[in-house]
N, C-alpha and C positions, 0 to 999 in steps of 0.2 A: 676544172683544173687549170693555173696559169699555165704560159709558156716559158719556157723553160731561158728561150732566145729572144730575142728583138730584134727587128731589123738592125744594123749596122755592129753588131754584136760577130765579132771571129768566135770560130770554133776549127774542129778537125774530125774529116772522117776517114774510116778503112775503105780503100778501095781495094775489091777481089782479095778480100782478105790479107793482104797483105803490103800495099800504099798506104802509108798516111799522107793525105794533102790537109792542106791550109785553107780556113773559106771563109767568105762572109755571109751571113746573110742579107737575105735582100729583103725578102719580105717571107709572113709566118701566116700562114691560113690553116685553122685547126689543129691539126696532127701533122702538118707538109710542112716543110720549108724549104725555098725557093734560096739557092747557094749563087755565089759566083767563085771562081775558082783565084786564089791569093796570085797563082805563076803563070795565068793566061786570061785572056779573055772568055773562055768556058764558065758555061753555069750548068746546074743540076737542080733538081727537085727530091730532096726524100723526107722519110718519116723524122722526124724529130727524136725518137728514138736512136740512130744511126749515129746522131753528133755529139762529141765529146767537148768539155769546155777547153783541155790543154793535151799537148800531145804527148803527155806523158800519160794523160788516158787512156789515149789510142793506143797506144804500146803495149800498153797492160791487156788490152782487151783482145791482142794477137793470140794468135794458140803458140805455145813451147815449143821451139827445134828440141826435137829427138838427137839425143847423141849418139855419133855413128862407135 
């Protein structure tokens, strides 16, 4: 199966359910991709499953606030 990402290719993920940050990748081994983070010098490593191509994806993929 291709990947999804390519190195220098943005994307976004959820962080703790509820962040979206902004990332690059960096590089794609397998199923992993090696992030750097768009508003620091921080990078990450997850499943390629986890990233979304726009952050209106990420949004979508939040669970619903309950109305009080």
């Amino acid at each position: 199966m291709p990947n999804k990402y390519s190195p220098g290719d943005t994307a976004f993920i959820v962080e703790s359910g509820r962040f979206i940050r902004e990332v690059t990748v960096i590089k794609q081994t397998g199923d992993f991709c090696t992030l750097r983070f768009a508003d620091s010098n921080g990078g990450i490593k997850v499943r390629e499953s986890r990233l979304f191509p726009t952050k209106e994806a990420a949004e979508a993929s939040l669970p619903k606030k309950m109305g009080r």
